[in-house]
N, C-alpha and C positions, 0 to 999 in steps of 0.2 A: 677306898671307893667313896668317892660321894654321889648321892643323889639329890636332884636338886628338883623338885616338884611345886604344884599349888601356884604356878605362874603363868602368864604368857611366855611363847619360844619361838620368836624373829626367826626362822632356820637359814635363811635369805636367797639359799636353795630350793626351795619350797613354800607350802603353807605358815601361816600363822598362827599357831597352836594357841587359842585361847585361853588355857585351861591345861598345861602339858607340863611334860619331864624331859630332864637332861641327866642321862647314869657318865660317871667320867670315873675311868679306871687308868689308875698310875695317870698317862698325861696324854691319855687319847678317849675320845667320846666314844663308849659304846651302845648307849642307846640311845634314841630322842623321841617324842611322839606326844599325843594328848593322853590328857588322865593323868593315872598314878603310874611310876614307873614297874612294872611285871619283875623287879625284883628283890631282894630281902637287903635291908644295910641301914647306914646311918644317913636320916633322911633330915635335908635343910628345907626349911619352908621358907619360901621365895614369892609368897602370896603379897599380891603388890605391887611385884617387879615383872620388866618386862626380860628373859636372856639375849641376847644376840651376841652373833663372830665378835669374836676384840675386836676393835679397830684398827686398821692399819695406815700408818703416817709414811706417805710415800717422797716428801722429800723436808729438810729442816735441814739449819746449820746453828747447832745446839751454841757455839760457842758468841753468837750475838745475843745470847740470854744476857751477858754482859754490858750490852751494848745498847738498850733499849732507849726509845723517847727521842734519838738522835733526828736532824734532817726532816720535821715533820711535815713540810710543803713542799720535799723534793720529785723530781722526777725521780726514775730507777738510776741514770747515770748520775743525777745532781748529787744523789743517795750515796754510790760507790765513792766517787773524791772523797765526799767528806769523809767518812767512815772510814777507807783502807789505811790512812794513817796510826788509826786509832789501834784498828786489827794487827798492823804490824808490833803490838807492844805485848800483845796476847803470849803468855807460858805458861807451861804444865798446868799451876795454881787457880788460873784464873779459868784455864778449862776444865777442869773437875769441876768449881763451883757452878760455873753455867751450866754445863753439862748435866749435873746434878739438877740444876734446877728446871731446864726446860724437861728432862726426862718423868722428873716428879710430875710436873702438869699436863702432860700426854698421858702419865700413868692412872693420874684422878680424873680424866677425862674418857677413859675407857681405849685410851691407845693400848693395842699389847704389844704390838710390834711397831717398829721404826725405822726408818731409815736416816742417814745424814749425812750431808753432803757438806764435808769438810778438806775447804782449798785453801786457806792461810796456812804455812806453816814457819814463822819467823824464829823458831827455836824448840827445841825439847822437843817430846814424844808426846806430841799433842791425839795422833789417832789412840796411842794406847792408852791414853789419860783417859778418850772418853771410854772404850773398851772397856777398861776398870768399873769408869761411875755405873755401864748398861748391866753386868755382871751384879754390881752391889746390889742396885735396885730388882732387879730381877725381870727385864724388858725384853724380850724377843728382839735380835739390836742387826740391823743391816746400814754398816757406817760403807761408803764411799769414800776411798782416796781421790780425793780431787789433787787440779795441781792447774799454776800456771805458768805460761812462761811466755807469755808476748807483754812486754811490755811497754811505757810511755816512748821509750826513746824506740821502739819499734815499729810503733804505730797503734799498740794496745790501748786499753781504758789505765789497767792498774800504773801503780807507780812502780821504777824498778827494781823497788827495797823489798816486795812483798812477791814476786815471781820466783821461778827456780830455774835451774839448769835441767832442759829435756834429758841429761844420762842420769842426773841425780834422781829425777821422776823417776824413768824407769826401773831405778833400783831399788825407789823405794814402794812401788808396785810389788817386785818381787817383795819384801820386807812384810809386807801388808799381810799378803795370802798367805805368807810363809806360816808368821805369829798367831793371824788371829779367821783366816775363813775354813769355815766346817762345811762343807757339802755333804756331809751326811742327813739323812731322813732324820726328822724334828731337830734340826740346827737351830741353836740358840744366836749365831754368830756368821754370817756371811759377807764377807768384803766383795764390793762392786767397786769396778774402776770410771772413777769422773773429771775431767779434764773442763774447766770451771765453766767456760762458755764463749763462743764465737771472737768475741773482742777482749779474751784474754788468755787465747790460748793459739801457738802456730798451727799451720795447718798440718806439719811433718808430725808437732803431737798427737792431733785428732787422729788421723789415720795408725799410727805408730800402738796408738793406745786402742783400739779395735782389732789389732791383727794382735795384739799381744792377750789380748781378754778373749777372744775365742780361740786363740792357743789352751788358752789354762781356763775356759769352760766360765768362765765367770760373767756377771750381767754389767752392762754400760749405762752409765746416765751424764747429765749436762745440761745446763740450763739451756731452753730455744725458744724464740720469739714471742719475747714476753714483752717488749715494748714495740713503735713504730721506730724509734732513737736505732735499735739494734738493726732493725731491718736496711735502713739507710746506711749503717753503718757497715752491715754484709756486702752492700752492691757494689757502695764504696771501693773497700778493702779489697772486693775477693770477683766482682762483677754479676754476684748471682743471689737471690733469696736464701734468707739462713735456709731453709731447709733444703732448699737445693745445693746447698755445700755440702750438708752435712751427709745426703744421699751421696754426691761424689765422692765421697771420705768413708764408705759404709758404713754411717751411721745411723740406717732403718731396717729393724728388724724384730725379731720378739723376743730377742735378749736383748733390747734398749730398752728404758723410759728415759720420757724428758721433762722436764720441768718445764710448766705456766703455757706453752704454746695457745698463747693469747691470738695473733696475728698471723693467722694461717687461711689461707685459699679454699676452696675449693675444692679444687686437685691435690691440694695438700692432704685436706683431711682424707678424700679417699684414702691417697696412699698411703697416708697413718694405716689407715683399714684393711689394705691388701696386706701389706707386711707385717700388720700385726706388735707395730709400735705403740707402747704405751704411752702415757700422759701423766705426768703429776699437777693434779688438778688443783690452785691456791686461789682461793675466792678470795679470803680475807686481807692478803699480803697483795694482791693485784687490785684492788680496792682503794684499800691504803697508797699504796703510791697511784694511785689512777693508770694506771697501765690500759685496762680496757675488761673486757671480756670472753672466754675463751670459749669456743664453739662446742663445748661440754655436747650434748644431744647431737649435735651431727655426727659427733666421733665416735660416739656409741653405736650411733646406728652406720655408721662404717662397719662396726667391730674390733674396733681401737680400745683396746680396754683403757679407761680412765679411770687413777687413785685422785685420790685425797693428799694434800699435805698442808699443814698448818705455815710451811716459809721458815726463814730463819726470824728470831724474834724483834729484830730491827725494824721488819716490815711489819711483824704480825704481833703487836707486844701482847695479846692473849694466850699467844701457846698452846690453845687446848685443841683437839681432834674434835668431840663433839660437836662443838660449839659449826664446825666447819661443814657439817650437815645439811645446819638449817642456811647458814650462808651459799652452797653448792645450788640449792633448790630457789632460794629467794633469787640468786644472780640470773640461773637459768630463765627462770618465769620474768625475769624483764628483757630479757631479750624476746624470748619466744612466748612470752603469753601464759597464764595458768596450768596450762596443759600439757606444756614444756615438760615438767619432771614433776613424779610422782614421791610422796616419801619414802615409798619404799626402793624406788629406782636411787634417791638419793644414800639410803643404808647398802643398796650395793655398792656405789660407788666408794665409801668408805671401808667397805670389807671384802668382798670378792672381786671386784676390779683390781685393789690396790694391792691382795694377794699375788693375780697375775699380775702385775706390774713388775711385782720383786720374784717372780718365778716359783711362788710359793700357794697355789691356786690347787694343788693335789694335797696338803695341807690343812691350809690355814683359810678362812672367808666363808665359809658357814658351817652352819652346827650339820652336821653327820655324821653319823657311826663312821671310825677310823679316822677322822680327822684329829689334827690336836686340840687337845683343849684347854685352847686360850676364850675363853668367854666374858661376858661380862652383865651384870645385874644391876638393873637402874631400877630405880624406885620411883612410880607410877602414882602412888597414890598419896603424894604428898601433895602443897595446898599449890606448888607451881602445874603438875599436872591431871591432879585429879576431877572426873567430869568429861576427861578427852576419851570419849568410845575407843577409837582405834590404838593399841596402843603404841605402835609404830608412830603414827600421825602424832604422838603424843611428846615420844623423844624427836623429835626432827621436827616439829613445829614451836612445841614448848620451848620456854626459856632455858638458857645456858644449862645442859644436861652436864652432870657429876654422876659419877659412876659411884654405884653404893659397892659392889664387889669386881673384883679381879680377880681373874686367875690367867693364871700363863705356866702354860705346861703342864696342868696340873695342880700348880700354888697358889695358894692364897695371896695377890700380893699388896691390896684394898681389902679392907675389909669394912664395913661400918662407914665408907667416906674416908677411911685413915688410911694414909698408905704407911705398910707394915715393914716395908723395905729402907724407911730414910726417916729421918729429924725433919718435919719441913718446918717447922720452927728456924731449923740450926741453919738450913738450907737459907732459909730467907734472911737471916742476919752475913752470913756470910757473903751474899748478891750485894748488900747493902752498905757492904766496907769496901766489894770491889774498885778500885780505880784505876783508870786507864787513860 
């Protein structure tokens, strides 16, 4: 048992406990409220901190931790040339070590859980590489088989070195779920299937890849209309707006999210909102390359649930999930004005949107009795946020938030700022030899 008292408690469900308790037995919360917690045990004093849900990173591709600083003036296409080269050189080695390292930095940033969407595969057993590193560290880990198979000489973006054959895909679909996805209640490990994105994947996969993932009950994702380049590119190729492809291919529904939809109608975002498609929401990675801004606040008020994701680290060379809080809220309110999003509207966004996103919303995304307990304890009253009354307004306005505790499942896996799971010492020498 731990109790965790003498703090604030985010519940993000609810109230704001100024002054409350979290009891969390074996790897599920059983109590939460103000005061002292009503029952006897080994009690942590959290006097300082504020608790809230882990955070959850609803899209990354852990393996351009490698890759970072590349293409810094590109578009998103200019971005992909340069770089798919470099990804084609990518084995085993080099993804443990990224992998390692972008998971380290979502883990000190208060992510517990993750998702990744990994579509290069030029050699080796690159999905169970990173499988291993989410295992070792101790992360609530939701990796995506992506995959592509249009390529240049077909009319794709990629080059044709770094695509696949759509039967070798599908088998290595099956391969995926076989090895490594748990659908049991508190899974550490769930495979979704992701077919990489409009201009690098056929139509026969899109489709192919939908009727085979709700055969076998599992969730879809894929990057969508994240630049204006893509949209031209859809009309081009296919005659119709990405997202009107992708409804012809059935791909909206509430076992999808998609990634960045920056460049969406309207009509569009309703029908995010009737069917109940998610969003992976990337401020900092759509920034960075200028892509634009994503209609965050209307697709809430759709009822589109929208996560959070930090991007793969090419675009986002920060990596951390906090830090993506105060960016979701700063982007929103220049579009729409002050009023736009609130900080607490921006903490669900990070934790009970991005829950639903990854079908994990019965779970995981706020603190209450029965949910698991992945939580997280940030420290309040140090000289970065001390004096901020609210203390929501404090982690989401304040400067780059670092998580003082973790836990996941139950575990300890931060403690002090340190994460108890890895060397980041050894991590960060190892990034530093990488070459590619």
């Amino acid at each position: 048992m731990k109790i965790i008292e003498g703090c604030a408690v985010a519940t993000v469900s609810g109230p704001v406990h100024r002054d409350g308790h979290v009891v969390v037995e074996g790897n599920r919360i059983t109590a939460v409220g103000p005061g002292k917690a009503p029952v006897d045990g080994p009690r942590i004093d959290a006097s300082g901190c504020l608790v809230t849900p882990g955070l959850i990173n609803c899209h990354h591709h852990l393996y351009q931790w490698a890759t970072r600083g590349h293409a810094q003036q590109a578009t998103l296409f200019e971005w992909l040339v340069e770089l798919y080269p470099t990804w084609a050189r990518i084995d085993e080695r080099v993804e443990r070590i990224a992998a390692r390292g972008g998971l380290a930095a979502l883990l000190r940033s208060g992510c517990t859980t993750a998702s990744d969407h990994h579509y290069v595969f030029p050699g080796g057993d690159l999905l169970g590489a990173e499988v291993e590193v989410a295992r070792e560290l101790g992360i609530r880990f939701h990796p995506c088989r992506g995959a592509m198979d249009l390529g240049v000489s077909q009319g794709g973006l990629p080059p044709d070195s770094v695509v696949e054959d759509r039967d070798a895909i599908l088998a290595a679909y099956e391969d995926a779920l076989g090895r490594f996805h748990d659908p049991a209640p508190g899974s550490m490990c769930r495979i979704a299937l992701a077919p990489c994105s409009p201009f690098s994947v056929t139509k026969e996969l899109m489709a192919e890849t939908a009727t085979y993932a709700r055969d076998r009950g599992v969730r879809l994702h894929t990057h969508m209309a994240e630049t204006v380049e893509e949209e031209a590119f859809c009309l081009e190729l296919f005659g119709v707006r990405p997202v009107e492809y992708l409804e012809e291919l059935g791909w909206l529904g509430d076992d999808v999210w998609l990634a960045h939809c920056v460049h969406l109608s309207e009509a569009e975002v309703a029908r995010f909102g009737e069917t109940g498609t998610g969003v992976a929401h990337c401020p900092s990675s759509n920034a960075r390359l200028g892509a634009g801004i994503a209609p965050v606040v209307p697709l809430v008020r759709a009822g589109a649930p929208v996560g959070l994701g930090v991007d793969g680290a090419a675009s986002n060379e920060a990596g951390e999930l906090g830090g993506e809080l105060r960016e979701a809220l700063l982007i929103a309110r220049l579009s729409g004005g002050p009023a736009a999003m609130t900080c607490a509207e921006a903490l669900e966004l990070g934790t009970l949107h991005g829950a639903r996103c990854l079908g994990r919303d019965d779970e995981l995304g706020t603190v209450e009795v029965g949910k698991l307990a992945d939580l997280v304890l940030w420290r309040l009253d140090d000289l970065d946020h001390a004096g901020i009354e609210d203390p929501v307004a404090a982690l989401v306005l304040g400067p780059r938030p670092l998580a003082d505790t973790v836990i996941i499942n139950g575990e300890v896996v931060v403690q002090d700022g340190e994460l108890k799971t890895g060397d980041v010492e050894k991590i960060a020498r190892d990034l530093a030899e990488v070459r590619l």
